[in-house]
C-alpha positions as CSV (number, residue, x, y, z in Angstrom):
1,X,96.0,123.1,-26.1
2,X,95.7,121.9,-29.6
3,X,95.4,118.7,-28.5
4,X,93.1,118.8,-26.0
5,X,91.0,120.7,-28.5
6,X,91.3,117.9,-31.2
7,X,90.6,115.0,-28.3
8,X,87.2,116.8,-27.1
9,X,86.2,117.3,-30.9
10,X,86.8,113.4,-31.8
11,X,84.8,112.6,-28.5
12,X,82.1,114.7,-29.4
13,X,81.8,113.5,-33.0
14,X,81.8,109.9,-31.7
15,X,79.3,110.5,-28.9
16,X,76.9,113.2,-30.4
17,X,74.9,110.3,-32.1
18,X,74.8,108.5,-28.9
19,X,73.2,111.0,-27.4
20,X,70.5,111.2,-30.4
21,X,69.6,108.0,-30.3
22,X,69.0,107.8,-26.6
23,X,66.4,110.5,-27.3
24,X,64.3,108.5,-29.4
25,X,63.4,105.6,-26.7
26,X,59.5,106.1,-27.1
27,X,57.2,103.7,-25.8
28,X,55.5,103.8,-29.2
29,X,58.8,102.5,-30.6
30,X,58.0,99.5,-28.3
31,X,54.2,98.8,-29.8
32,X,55.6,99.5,-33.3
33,X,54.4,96.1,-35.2
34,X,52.2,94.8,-32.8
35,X,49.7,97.1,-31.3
36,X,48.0,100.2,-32.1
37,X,48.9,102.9,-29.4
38,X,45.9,105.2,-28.6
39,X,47.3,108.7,-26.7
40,X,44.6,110.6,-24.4
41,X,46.1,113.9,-23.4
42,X,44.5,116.1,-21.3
43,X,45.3,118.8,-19.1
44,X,43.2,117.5,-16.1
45,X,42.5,114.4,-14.4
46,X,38.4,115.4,-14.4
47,X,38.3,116.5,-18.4
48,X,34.8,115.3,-19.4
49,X,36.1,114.3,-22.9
50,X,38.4,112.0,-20.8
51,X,36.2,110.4,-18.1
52,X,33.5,110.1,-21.0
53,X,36.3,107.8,-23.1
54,X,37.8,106.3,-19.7
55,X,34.3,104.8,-19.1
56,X,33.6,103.9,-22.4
57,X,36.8,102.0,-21.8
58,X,35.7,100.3,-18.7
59,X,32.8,98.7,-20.1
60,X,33.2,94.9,-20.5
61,X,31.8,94.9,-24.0
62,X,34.5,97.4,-25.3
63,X,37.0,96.0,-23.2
64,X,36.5,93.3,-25.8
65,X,36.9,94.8,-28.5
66,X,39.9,97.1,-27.2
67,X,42.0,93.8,-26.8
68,X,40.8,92.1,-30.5
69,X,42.0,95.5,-31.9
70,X,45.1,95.3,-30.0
71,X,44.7,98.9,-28.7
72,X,47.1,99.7,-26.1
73,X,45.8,102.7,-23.9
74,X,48.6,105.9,-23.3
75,X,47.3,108.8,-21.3
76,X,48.7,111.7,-20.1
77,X,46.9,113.8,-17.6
78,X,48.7,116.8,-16.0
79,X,51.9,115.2,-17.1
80,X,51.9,112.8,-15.8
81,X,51.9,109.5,-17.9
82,X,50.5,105.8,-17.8
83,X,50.0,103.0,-19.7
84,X,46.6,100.8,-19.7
85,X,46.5,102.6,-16.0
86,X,50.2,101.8,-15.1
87,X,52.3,104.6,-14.5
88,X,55.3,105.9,-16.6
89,X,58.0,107.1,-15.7
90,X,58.7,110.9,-16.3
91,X,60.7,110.4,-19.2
92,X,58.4,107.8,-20.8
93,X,56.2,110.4,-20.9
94,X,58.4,113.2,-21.8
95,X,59.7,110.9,-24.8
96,X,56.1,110.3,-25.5
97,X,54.8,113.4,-26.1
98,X,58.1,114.3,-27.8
99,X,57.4,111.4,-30.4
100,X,54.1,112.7,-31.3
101,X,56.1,115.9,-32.0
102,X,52.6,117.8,-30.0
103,X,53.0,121.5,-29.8
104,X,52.3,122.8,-26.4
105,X,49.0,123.8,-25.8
106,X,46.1,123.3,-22.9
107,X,43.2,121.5,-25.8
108,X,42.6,118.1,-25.0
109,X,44.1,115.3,-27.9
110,X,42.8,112.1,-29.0
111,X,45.2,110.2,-31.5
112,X,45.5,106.9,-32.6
113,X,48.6,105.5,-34.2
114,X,48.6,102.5,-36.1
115,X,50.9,99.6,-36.1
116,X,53.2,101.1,-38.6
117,X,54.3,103.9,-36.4
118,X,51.7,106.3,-38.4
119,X,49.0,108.7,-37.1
120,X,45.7,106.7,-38.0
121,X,42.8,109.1,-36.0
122,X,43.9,112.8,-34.5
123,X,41.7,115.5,-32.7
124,X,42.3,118.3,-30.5
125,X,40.3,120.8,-28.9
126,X,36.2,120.7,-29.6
127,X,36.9,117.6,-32.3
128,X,37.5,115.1,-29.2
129,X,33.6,115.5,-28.2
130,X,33.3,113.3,-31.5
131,X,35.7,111.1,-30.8
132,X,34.1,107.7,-29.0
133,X,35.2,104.5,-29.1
134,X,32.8,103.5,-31.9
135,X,34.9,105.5,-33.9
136,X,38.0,104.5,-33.0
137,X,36.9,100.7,-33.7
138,X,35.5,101.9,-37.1
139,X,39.1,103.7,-38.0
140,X,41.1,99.9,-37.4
141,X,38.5,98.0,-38.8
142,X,38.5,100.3,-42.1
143,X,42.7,99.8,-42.6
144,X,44.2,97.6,-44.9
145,X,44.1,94.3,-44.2
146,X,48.0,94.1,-44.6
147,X,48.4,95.9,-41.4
148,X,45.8,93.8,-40.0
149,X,48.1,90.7,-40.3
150,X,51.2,92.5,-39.2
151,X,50.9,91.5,-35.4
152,X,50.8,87.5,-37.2
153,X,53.7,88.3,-39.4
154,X,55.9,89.1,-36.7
155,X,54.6,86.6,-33.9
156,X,55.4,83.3,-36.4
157,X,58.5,84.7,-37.9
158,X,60.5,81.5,-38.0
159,X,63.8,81.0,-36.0
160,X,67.3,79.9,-37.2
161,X,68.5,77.4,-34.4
162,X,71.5,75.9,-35.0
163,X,71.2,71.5,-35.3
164,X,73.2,69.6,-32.5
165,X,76.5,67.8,-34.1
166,X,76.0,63.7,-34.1
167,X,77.6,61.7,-31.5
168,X,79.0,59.6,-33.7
169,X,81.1,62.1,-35.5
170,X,84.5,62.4,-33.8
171,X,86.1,64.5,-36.7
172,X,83.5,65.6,-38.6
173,X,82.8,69.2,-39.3
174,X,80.0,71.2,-37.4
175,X,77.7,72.0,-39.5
176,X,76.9,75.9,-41.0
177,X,74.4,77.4,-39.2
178,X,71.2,78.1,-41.5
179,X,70.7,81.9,-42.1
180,X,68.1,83.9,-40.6
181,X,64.8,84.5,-42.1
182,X,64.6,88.1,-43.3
183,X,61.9,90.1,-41.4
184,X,58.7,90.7,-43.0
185,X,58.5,93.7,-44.8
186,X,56.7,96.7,-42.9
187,X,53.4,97.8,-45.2
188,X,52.3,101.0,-45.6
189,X,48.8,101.9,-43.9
């Protein structure tokens, strides 16, 4: 019994941060770096803070400016999830909302999260009838231009590829591989 005991501890110490980490698959750990995530949660599909936004977003001269910004578009209405109008799964949007670390409640929310991972622009309740898309444009354009030039940063990041041996060279040594570039450090917004 002892050993049994001892065997389902070890298991569970080994596993335990499995399970942890399989918790934290947000799909804002996805835009981390290279887009700025803005999260629309509502509690129905016909809020007017929401259809107001939606056809702000629809308009071709904002759509525009949406994709300079890099603004990827998360809703959640009734629970149920999506992505620049592509559905999530339930989970996505379960990890989601447990990444924004929301309390529960029946206001509507507006928040925009920068490309570091950080909460840039958040309103609930009566605050989302000031929330356009004006302002959300004025809130990126007014960051530091550091985060700004993150999304270049981690698009040209150079490669280590490895140089073909000569065909000459019967004996000869390969050659050591060239080290990886170390990633750009992540500024703070």
């Amino acid at each position: 019994m002892l050993i049994r005991s001892l065997t389902l501890t070890i298991l569970l110490a080994f596993a335990g941060p499995l399970f942890a980490a399989a918790d934290s698959d947000s799909p804002l750990d996805i835009d981390k770096g290279r887009a700025r995530p803005l999260i629309v949660i509502t509690s129905s599909t016909v809020d007017s803070e929401w259809l107001r936004l939606k056809k702000s977003l629809e308009d071709p001269a904002n759509k525009q400016g949406v994709s300079d910004r890099n603004i990827r578009v998360y809703t959640v209405l009734n629970m149920s999830g999506q992505l620049d109008g592509k559905d999530l799964g339930q989970q996505d949007t379960m990890a989601l909302i447990r990444a924004l670390k929301l309390g529960a409640g029946a206001l509507p929310k507006v928040i925009l999260v920068g490309k570091d991972g950080e909460k840039k622009l958040e309103s609930s309740g009566d605050d989302t009838k000031t929330v356009d898309l004006k302002k959300i444009f004025d809130t990126i354009d007014a960051l530091p231009a550091a985060e700004k030039e993150m999304t270049a940063t981690v698009v040209t990041a150079p490669t280590a590829t490895e140089p073909a041996p000569a065909k000459g060279a019967k004996g000869a040594k390969p050659a050591k591989p060239a080290k990886p570039a170390k990633p750009p450090e992540q500024p703070d917004d």
